[in-house]
N, C-alpha and C positions, 0 to 999 in steps of 0.2 A: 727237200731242198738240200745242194750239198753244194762245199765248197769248186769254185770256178764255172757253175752253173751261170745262165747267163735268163734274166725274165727282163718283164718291161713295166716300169713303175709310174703310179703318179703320184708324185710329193707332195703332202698334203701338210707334213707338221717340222718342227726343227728343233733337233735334240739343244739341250746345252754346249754340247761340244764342238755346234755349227755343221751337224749331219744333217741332209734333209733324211725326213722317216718315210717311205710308201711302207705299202701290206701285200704281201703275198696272202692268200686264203686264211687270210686272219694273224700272220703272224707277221708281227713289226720289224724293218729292214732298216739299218740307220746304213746311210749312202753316202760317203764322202763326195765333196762334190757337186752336189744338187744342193737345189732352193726350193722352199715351197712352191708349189705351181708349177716343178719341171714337169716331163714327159720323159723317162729315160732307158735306155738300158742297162739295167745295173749286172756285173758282175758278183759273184758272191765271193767273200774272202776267209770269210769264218762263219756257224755256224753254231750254235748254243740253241739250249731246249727250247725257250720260247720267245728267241730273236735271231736275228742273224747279221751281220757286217757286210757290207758293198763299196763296191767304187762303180761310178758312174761313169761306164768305158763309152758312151753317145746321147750326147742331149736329142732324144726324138723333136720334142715341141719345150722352147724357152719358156722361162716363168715370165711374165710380165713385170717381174720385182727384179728380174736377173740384172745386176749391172757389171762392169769392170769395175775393180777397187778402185777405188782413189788415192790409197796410201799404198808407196812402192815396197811397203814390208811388211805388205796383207798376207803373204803366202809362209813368211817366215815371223813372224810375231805371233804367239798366240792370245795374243790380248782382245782384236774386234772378233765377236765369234760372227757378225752380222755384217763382215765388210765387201762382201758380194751382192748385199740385198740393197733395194733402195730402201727409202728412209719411208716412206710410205710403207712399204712392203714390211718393216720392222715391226711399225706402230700394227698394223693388222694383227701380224704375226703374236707381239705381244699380248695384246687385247686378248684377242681367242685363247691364250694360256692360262690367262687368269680365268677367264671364264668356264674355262672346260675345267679346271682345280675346282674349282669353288662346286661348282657340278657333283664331277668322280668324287671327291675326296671331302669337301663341307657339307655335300649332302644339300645342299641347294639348289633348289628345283629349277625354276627360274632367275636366277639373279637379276637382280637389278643393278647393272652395273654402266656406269656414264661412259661417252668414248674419253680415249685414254690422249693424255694432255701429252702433245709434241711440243718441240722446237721449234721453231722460227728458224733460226740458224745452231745445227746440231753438231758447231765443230769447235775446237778451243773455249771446253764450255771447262774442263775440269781446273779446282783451283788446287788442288795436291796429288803429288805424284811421287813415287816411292820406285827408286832407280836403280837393280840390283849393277854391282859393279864386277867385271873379270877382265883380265888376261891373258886367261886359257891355261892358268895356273902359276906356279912357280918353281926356281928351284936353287938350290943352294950352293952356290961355288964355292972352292976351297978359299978358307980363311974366314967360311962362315955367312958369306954374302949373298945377299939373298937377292934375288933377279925376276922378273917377271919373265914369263915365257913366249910372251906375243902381246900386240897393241892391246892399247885399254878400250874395252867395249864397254858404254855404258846406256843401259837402256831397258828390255824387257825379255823374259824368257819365251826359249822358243815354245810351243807348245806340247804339253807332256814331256817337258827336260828341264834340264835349270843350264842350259848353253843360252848366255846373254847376245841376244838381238842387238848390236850399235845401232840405236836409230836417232841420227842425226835429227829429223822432225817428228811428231809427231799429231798430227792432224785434231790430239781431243785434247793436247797440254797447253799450259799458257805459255805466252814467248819466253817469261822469263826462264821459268822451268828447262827450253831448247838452252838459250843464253847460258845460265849456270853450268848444265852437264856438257857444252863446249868449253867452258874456261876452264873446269876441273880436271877435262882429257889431257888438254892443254898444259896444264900444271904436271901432271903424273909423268904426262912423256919428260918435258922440262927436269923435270925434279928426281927424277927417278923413283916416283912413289908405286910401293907394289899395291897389289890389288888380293884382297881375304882370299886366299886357296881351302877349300871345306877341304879335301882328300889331306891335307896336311897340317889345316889347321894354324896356320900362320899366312901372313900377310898384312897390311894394313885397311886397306879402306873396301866395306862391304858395301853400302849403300848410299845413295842419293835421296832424300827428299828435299820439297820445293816445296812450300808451299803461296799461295799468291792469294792477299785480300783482294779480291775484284773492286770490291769498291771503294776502296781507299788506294791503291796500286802499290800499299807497304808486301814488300817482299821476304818470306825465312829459307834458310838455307841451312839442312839439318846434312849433318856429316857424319855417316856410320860408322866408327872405326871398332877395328881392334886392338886397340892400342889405350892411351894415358895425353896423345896427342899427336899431331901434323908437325913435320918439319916445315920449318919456313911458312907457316901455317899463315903468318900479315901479308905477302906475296898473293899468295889463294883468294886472300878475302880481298884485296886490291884488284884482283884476274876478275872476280864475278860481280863485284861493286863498278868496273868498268866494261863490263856487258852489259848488264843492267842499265845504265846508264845511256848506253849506246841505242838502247831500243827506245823507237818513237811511241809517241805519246798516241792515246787510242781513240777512235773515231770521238767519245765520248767526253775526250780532253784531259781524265787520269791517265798519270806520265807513272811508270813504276819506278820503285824505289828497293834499291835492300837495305832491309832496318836491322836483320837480323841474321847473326850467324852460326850457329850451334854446333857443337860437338856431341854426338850420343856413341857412349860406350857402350860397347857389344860383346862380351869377349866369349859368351854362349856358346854352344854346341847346336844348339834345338835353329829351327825354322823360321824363328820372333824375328822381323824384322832391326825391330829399336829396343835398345837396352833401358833400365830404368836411369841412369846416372847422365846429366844433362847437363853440359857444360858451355857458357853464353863465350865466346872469343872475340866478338866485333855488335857491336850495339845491342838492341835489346832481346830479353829473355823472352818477350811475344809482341805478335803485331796486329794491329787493330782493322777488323772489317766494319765495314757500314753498308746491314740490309734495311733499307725505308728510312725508317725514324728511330735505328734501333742499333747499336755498336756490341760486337763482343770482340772481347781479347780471345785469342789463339794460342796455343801455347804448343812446342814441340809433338807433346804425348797427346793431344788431346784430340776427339775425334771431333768433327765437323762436317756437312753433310758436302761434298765434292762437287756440285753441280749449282752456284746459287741463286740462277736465274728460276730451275723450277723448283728449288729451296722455296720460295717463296710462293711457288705455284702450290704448294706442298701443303705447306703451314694457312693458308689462305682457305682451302679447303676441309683442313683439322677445324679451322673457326668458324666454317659456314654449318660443318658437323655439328658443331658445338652450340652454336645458337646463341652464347655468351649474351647475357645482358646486364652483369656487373657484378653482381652478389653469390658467383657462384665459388664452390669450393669444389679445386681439380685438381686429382691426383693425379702427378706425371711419373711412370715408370720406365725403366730403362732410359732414366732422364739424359743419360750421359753428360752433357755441359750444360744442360739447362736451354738449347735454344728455342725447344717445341712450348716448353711450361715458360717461358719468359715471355714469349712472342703471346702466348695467353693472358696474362698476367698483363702486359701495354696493353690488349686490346679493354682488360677488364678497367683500365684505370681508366679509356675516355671515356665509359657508359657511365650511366646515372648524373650528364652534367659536370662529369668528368672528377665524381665522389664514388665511383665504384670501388668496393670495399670486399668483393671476391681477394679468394687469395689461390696460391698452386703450393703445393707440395710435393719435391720429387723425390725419389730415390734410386741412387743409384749404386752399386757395387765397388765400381771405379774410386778411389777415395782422390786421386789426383782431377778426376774430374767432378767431384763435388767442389772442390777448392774453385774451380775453373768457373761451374755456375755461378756460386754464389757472390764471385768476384764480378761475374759481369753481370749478378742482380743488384750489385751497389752503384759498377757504372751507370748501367741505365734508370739506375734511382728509382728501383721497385721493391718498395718494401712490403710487397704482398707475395713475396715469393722465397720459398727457402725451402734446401737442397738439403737432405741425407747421406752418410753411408752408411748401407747395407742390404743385406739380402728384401727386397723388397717380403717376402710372404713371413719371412721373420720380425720386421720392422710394421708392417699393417695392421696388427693388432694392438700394439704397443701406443701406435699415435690414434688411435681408434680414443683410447681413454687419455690421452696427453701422460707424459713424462719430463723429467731431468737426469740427461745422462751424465757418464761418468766427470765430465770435463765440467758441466755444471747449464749446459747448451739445456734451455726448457723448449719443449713442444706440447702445444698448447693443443687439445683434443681437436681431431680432426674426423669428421664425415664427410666424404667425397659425393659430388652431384655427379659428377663425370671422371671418367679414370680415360685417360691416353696413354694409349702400351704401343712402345717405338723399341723393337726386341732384337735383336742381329740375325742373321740368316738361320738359326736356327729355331725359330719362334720363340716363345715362352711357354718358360719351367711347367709344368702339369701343376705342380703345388701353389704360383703364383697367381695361376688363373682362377685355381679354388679358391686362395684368400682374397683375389680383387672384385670375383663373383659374391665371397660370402658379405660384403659389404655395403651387397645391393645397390651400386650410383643407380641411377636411370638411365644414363648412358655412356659405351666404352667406343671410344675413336681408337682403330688399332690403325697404326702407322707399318706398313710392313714392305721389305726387300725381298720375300720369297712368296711368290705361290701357293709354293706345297705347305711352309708349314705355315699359312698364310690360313689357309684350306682347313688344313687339320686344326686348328686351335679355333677356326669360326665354327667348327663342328663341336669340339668339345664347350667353345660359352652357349652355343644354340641347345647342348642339354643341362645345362647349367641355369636356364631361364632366359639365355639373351636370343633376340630372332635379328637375324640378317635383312637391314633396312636399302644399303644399296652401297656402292662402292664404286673409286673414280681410279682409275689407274693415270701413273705422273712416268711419264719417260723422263729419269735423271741420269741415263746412262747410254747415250745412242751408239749403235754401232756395236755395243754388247748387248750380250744374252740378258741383262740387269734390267728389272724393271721394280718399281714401287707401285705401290697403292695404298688408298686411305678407304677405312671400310666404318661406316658406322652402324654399331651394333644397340638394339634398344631391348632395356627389361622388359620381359612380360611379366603384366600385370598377373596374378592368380585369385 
C-alpha cells in the first residue's frame, strides 16, 4: 500500500476522530469521510507500518446511517464527531465499542451487556458549556492601546486547532447558554472589550461558561478573564439578564432565570480552562438544580454530570446494580460532588419503612468539591452521608479502623458492602483498585466515560477476585464519540 493508491472499502467501525475504518488485507484504514456501513473508494494519504490514512474520493453504496448534518457548522466545529450519522446509527455504533473493548481488552468472553439507553430527543440536552473566546488576536497601537484584530468569535474550536468556530446556535446547548454568548459579542464589539491573545499573552476575556439548572431554569454565567475585572462590567450583567429574560418559557412551563454571575481569574499560561479565584459580581455564588425529589447546589468549579435527563437514567441503573435495601454501607469513590453516593443515600432512607440506617462514604481528591457534597448532603437532609478529601487508596485503610483527623472531623470505622467507582476518562489508579479490591464489598458498580480504560480496569478487578456480571451502556452525549456505561462487577467467592 502506498500513498495516492486508490482500493475499495467497507466501513465497518469509527475512529474517535469521526474516521470511518475499512481493512485492506488486515491492515486498518481510517478514511475521512465515510460512515460505517459505507462502500467506498478510498484514496490513500499517508501510510504508517500498521495503519494507513484515506479520503473517501467516491461513495460506491451509502450507509444506511448516512445523513446530511443538521447543524450548519458540522464541517467546521470539531465538537460532533457523529454529525453525519443518524442517531440510530450512533447508538449501534456505540454499543458494539463497548462490547468489542470489553472483549479485546477485559478479556470477556461473552459479555453480558444490555442495549445501550438513547434519547427520546438527542438535542438541547447539555446543561454546561465552556465557550473559548477570540478575535483572531491583537495588537498594540501607539500610546500602548491595545485593539482586537477582527470580530469577536465565540464558540468552539475548529478541529485539531484552537481557531474559534462563531457559532451563533448550537443544536446540544440550552437557549440560554446561545442568549448569553450573543449579549457578550454584543458587549465586546460595544465596549471595546479585547479578547485573551495566547501568542502575546494579553488581552482580556478567554472564556465563556453557562451553565443551566434544567430543572429549576436558575441560570450561571461564569466569565473567564485575564484580568482583576470587566469594564462596565453592570452593563454585561443587564445585556445577559435581559436575554435571559427575553427567552420563552419551556414546553414544560420552567421560564429561565440568571441567578448568577461570576468572574473566574485566569491569568495561566497552561490549557486549564477556569482559574482557582471566583469572584460573584450579580446575585448568587451558585444555583440550584432539582433532579426527582432531590436538589444540589452548583457551584462555578464544580463538576456535574452535562446531560440530566440520562443523569437519571444513569443513577437509576447504579441502584438497580445495587440492590439497596437500606442497611448497606457504600463506598463512593471518585465521588466528585457527591451526586452518585447521595442519590444512594435517598434511596437508602425510604427502605426499611422509611428507617434505613445504610450510610455512603465518599472520597474525593477535589477538596472544593468535598465542600460541595457535603453541602448538598445537609440540603437534602441526609445524614447518612459524608464526603472526604483525599487520595482515596491512602484514606481506605484509615476509615477501615475509624479515625479523628487533624481539624478534629471523627470517622467512625467503616466496611463497605458495595464500592461505586465514577473515575474520569482515564480510569482508575492501578493502587486504588488494589485497595477497594483489598476490602473485599461484594459488590463494585463502576460508573465509566471510556471503553478502553473501562476494559482495562474490568480486567485487572476480574484477577483481583471480581467476575463481569453485565453492563448497560447510557448515551449522555449524542452526536459525539462519548459514551457511559454502568458495569456491575461481583466477588467471587473462594
Amino acid at each position: 500500500m502506498e500513498k495516492g493508491q486508490k482500493c475499495q472499502l467497507l466501513i465497518d467501525d469509527m475512529s474517535n476522530e469521526g474516521q470511518g475504518i475499512g481493512r485492506v488485507d488486515g491492515m486498518a484504514v481510517f478514511v475521512k469521510g465515510a460512515v460505517p456501513g459505507d462502500t467506498v473508494i478510498a484514496e490513500i494519504t499517508k501510510v504508517k507500518k500498521n495503519y494507513a490514512f484515506a479520503v473517501a474520493a467516491e461513495i460506491v453504496e451509502a450507509s444506511p446511517f448516512r445523513i446530511e448534518a443538521e447543524c450548519s457548522y458540522a464541517n467546521q466545529c470539531g465538537g460532533c464527531t457523529y454529525s453525519g450519522v443518524s442517531y440510530e446509527g450512533q447508538l449501534q455504533i456505540k454499543e458494539k465499542q463497548i462490547r468489542e473493548k470489553l472483549i479485546r481488552l477485559g478479556g470477556v468472553e461473552e459479555p453480558k451487556l444490555n442495549p445501550i439507553v438513547g434519547m427520546d430527543r438527542p438535542y438541547a440536552y447539555r446543561n454546561k458549556v465552556q465557550m473559548p473566546i477570540s478575535t483572531g488576536g491583537i495588537i498594540t497601537r501607539k500610546g500602548g492601546i491595545i485593539e482586537n484584530l477582527g470580530e469577536c468569535a465565540i464558540g468552539f474550536y475548529k478541529a485539531k486547532s484552537h481557531e474559534v468556530v462563531n457559532c451563533g446556535q448550537c443544536l446540544l446547548q440550552s437557549p440560554p447558554a446561545e442568549a448569553i454568548a450573543k449579549a457578550l459579542r454584543d458587549f465586546m464589539k460595544s465596549d471595546n472589550i479585547t479578547a485573551y491573545d495566547p501568542k502575546w499573552e494579553k488581552g482580556l476575556m478567554r472564556h465563556l461558561v453557562v451553565k443551566t439548572a434544567m430543572g429549576t431554569g436558575e441560570v450561571m454565567a461564569v466569565l473567564v478573564i485575564n484580568g482583576k475585572g470587566i469594564p462596565n462590567s453592570a452593563k454585561l450583567v443587564k445585556l445577559m439578564d435581559n436575554a435571559i429574560y427575553e427567552l420563552p418559557a419551556r414546553e414544560d412551563g420552567v421560564q429561565y432565570n440568571l441567578e448568577s454571575v461570576v468572574i473566574n481569574i485566569n491569568k495561566g499560561k497552561s490549557a486549564e480552562i477556569m482559574g482557582k479565584e471566583c469572584l460573584t459580581i450579580a446575585g448568587k455564588p451558585t444555583i440550584l438544580e432539582q433532579v426527582g425529589d432531590m436538589q444540589f447546589e452548583i457551584s462555578p468549579l464544580a463538576f456535574y454530570q452535562v446531560n440530566p435527563v440520562q443523569m437519571k437514567v444513569l443513577y437509576d441503573k447504579v441502584l438497580e446494580y445495587a440492590e439497596l435495601k437500606g442497611d448497606e454501607q457504600i463506598l463512593d469513590l471518585y465521588c466528585g460532588v457527591g451526586t452518585i453516593g447521595l442519590y444512594c443515600a435517598n434511596e437508602m432512607r425510604k427502605k426499611l419503612g422509611g428507617k434505613g440506617e445504610g450510610k455512603v462514604l465518599g472520597i474525593e481528591l477535589v477538596k472544593g468539591a468535598v465542600v460541595d457534597a457535603n453541602r448538598n448532603a445537609v440540603i437534602n437532609g441526609l445524614v447518612n452521608a459524608q464526603f472526604l478529601c483525599g487520595r482515596a487508596e491512602e484514606e481506605l485503610p484509615k476509615v477501615l479502623e475509624g479515625y479523628t483527623d487533624k481539624d478534629g472531623f471523627q470517622v467512625k470505622p467503616f466496611k463497605p458492602d458495595i464500592i461505586i467507582l465514577d473515575p474520569p476518562r482515564a480510569g482508575c489508579a492501578p493502587e486504588l483498585l488494589e485497595a477497594a479490591t483489598a476490602v473485599q464489598p461484594d459488590k463494585i458498580v463502576y460508573v465509566s466515560c471510556d471503553p478502553a480504560t473501562l476494559a482495562r480496569d474490568v480486567k485487572i478487578l476480574g484477577e483481583m477476585g471480581y467476575r463481569f456480571v453485565e453492563g448497560t451502556p447510557v448515551d449522555m452525549f449524542p452526536w459525539t464519540r462519548h459514551v457511559e456505561c454502568v458495569v456491575l462487577m461481583s466477588r467471587v467467592e473462594k
